[in-house]
C-alpha positions in Angstrom: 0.0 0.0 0.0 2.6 2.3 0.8 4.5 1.7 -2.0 0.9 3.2 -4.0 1.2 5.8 -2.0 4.8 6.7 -3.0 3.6 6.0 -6.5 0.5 8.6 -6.7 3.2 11.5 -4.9 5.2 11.1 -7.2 2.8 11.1 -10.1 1.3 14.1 -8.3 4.1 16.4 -8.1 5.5 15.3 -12.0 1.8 16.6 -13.4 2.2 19.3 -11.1 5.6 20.2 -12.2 4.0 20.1 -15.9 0.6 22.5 -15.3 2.9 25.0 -13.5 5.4 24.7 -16.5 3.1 26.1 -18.7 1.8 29.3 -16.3 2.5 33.0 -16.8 4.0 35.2 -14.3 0.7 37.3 -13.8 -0.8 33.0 -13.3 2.3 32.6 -10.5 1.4 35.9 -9.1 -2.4 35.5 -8.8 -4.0 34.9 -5.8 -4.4 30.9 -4.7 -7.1 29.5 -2.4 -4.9 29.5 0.3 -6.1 33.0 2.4 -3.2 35.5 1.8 -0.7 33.7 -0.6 -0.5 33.9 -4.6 0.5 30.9 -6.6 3.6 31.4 -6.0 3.6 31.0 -2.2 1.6 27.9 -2.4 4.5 26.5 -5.1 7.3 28.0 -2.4 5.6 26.3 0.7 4.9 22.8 -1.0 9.1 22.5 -1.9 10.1 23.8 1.5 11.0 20.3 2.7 13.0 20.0 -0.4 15.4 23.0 0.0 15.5 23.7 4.0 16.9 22.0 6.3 15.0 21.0 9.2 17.2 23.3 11.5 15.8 26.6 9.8 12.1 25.2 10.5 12.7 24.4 14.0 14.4 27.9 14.2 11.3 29.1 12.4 8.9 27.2 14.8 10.6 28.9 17.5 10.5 32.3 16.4 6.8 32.2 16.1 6.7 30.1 19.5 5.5 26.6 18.3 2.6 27.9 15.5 3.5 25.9 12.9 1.6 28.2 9.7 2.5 31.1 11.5 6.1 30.1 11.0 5.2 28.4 7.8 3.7 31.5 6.5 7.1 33.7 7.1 9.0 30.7 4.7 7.0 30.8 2.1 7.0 34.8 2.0 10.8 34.7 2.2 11.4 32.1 0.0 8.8 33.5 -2.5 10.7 36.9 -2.9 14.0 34.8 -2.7 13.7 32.2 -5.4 12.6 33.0 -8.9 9.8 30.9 -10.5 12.4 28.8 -12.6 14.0 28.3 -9.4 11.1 26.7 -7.5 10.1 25.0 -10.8 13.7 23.3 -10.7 13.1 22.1 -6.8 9.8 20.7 -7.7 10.9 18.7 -10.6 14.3 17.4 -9.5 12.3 16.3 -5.9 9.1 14.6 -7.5 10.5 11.1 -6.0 11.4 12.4 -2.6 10.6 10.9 0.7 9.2 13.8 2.7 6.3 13.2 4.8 4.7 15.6 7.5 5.1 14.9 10.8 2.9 12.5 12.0 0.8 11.9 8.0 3.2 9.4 6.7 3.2 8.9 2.6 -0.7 9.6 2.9 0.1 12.9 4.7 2.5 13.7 1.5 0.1 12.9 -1.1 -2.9 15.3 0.9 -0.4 18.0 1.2 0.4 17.6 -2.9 -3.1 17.2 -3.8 -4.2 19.7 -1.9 -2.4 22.7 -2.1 -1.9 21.7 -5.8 -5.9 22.7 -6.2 -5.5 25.7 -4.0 -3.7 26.9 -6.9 -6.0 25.1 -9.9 -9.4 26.1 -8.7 -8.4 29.2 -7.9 -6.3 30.0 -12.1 -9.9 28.0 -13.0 -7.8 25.2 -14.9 -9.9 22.4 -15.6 -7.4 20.0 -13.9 -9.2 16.7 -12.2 -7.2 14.8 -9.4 -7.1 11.4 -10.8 -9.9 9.6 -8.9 -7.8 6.8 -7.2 -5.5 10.1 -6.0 -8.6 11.4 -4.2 -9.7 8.2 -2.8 -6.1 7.5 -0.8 -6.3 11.5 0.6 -10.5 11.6 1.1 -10.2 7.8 2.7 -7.1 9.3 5.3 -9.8 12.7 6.2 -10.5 12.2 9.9 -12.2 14.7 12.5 -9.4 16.1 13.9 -8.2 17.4 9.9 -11.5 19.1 10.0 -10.5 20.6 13.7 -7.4 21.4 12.3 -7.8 23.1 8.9 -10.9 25.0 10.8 -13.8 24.1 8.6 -17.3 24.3 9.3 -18.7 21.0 8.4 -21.7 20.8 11.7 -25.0 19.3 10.3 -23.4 18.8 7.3 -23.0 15.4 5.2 -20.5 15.9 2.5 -21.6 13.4 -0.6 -19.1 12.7 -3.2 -21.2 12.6 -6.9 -18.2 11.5 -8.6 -17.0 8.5 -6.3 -18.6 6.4 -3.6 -17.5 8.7 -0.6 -19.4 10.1 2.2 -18.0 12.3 5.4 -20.1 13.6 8.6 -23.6 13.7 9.0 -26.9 16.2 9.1 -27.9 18.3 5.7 -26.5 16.6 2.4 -23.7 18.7 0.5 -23.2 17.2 -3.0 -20.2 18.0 -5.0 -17.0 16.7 -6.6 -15.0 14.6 -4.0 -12.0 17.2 -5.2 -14.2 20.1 -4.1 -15.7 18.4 -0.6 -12.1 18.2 -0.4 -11.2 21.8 -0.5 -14.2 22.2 2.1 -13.1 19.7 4.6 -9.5 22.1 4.7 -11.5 25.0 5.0 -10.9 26.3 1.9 -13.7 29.0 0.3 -14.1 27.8 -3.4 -14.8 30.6 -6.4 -18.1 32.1 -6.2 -18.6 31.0 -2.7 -19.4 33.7 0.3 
């Protein structure tokens, strides 16, 4: 299984590497899903593991004393007005088969952080890019309460209802949509055209 895993990262971060080839630099610096950062900072957070060592994170962690996207948010500012798009474009490509894995998510916690923060930044340009269905299965499958908790959404009385694939999280009032936009809600994220 985790050898599937490994195997959907990496695919992951190679089609990645490919859309974000293709962007323009008015694309990179348009804004993403994720509150606050354009394109750009989503692409400079998401190779992070690949170009710090974890001695500047810790020293990061510390600095904003132990909130992690406090501290994450400083790194990807820094490193977005550090490193050119090429640059960051380089990192992602020459890393698609590394190991990283968040503390505590393991390969599952790699592929979530790929898929996710790779449609922060395709919903938001309005590319018509669609996980690949078995992607979003491993990463729906891995959702637990405390990701809700922790991402912030607001999913009481709520049943998310995947229309696309057998998949069904919470309970109350049905929401139907894409699994790849329930996604995007259980992280908290506000999608296009939403209030």
């Amino acid at each position: 299984m985790t050898q599937d895993i490994r195997a959907a990262v990496a695919a992951e971060r190679r089609e990645q590497a490919e859309l974000l080839s293709g962007l323009t630099e008015d694309q990179w610096n348009a804004p993403s899903l994720c509150e606050g950062w354009a394109v750009k900072h989503v692409v400079a957070h998401t190779t992070l593991p690949y170009r710090s060592p974890g001695r500047r994170v810790l020293w990061e962690l510390l600095k904003s004393a132990g909130r992690f996207n406090h501290a994450s948010d400083r790194m990807a500012r820094q490193d977005a007005a550090a490193l050119s798009t090429d640059d960051l474009l380089r990192t992602l490509k020459a890393n698609v088969d590394h190991p990283w894995t968040p503390p505590g998510g393991g390969a599952v916690g790699a592929l979530s952080h790929d898929v996710i923060h790779g449609l922060d930044i395709t919903v938001a340009l309005g590319l018509d890019r669609k996980v690949p269905p078995e992607r979003l299965r491993m990463v729906l499958d891995g959702m637990k309460p405390a990701n809700v908790k922790y991402f912030g959404a607001d999913l009481r009385d709520k049943r998310l209802e995947a229309t696309d694939l057998e998949w069904a999280f919470g309970q109350g009032r049905p929401v139907r949509d894409e699994a790849q936009n329930l996604l995007l809600l259980v992280c908290g994220r506000r999608l296009p055209g939403q209030r």
